[in-house]
N, C-alpha and C positions, 0 to 999 in steps of 0.2 A: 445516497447523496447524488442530486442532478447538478450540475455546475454548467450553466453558457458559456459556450464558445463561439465569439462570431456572432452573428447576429439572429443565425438562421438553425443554429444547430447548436447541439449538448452532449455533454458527456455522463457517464453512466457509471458508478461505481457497484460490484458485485462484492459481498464477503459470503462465498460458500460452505467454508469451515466453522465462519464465527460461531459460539457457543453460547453467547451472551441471553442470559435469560433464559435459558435451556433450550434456546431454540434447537431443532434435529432438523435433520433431513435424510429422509429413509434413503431413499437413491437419490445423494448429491451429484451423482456423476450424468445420469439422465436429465435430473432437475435444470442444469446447469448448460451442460451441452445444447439443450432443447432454448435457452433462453437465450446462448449469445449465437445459436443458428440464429433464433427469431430478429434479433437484437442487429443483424448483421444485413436482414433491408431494411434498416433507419439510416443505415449513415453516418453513425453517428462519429463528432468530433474524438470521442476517445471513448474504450472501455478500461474501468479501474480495475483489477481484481486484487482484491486483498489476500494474504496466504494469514493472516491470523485465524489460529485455531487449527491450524498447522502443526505446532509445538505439542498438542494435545488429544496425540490420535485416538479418535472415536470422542469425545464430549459433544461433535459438533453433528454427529450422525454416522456413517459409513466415509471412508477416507478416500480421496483420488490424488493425484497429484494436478492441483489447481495447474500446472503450467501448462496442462494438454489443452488447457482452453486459449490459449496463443496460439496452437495453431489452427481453430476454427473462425480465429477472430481476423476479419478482414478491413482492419481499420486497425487504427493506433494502440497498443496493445499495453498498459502502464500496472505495474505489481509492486504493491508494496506490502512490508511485514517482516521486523526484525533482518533489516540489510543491514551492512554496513558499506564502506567505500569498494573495499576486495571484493565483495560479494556481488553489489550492483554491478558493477567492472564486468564480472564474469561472466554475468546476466547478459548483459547490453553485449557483450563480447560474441557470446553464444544465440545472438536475436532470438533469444527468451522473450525478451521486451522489448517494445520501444523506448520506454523508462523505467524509473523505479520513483517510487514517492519516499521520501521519508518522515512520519510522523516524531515518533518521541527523540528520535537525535534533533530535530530543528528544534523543538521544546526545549532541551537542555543546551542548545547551541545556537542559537540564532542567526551567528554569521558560520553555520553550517559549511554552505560551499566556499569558503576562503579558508576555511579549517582544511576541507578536503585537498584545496588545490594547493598551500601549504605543507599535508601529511601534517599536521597538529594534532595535539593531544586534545580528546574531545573531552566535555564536561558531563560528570557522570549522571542522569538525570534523576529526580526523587520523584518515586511512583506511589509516593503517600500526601504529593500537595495535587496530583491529577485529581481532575473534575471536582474539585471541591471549593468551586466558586470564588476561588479570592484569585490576586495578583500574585501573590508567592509560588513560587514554580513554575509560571507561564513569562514574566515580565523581569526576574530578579538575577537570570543566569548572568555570567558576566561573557563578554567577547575577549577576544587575543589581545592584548597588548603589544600597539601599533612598533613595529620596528623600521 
């Protein structure tokens, strides 16, 4: 996924692990390192790297620990994949990253970061209404009740 940043520059998201469709990759760790050297005279506004496929060593090819690619990456540095609030904390604590993204907690939370800023009890999400095209499960989570 490329996303615009700015007018002039873009960001870059990598998932090295994913598994999806059986993709592999014999040596992810070469693959990988060789494209955010190349990646790193663009400039670019942000690299994403996803750790999904993580949870599931070896389905995605040979295993590395995605974070060593933060320290080749000479730009904004953004990981995401099964955080939570502690977790990202300890991330951004340790400049593992610049940030963290989070997908299925905003899915099941929309007002996510006032949850977080809060300590609120997050909504549990349902991983049987993902991608399957309707509004149930994307649009129907409920927010906090305003105090």
């Amino acid at each position: 996924m490329v996303k615009v940043w700015g007018s002039e520059r873009v960001g870059l998201r990598l998932s090295p692990l994913n598994p999806f469709n059986d993709i592999k990759d014999s040596d992810p760790q070469a693959t990988f390192y060789y494209a955010v050297n190349a990646l790193n005279l663009f400039n670019l506004a942000y690299l994403h790297v996803t750790e999904m496929g993580a949870e599931a060593p070896g389905l995605g090819g040979p295993i590395f620990n995605v974070k060593e690619l933060r320290d080749i990456c000479q730009g904004i540095y953004i990981t995401n994949g099964g955080y939570d609030k502690t977790k990202a904390n300890t991330v951004l604590e340790k400049n593992e990253a610049d940030a963290v993204a989070f997908g299925v907690p905003y899915l099941a939370n929309p007002d996510l970061a006032s949850r977080f800023h809060k300590d609120a009890k997050l909504n549990i999400p349902n991983e049987k209404t993902f991608y399957v095209g309707e509004e149930k499960g994307y649009t129907d989570y409920p927010t906090m009740s305003p105090r």
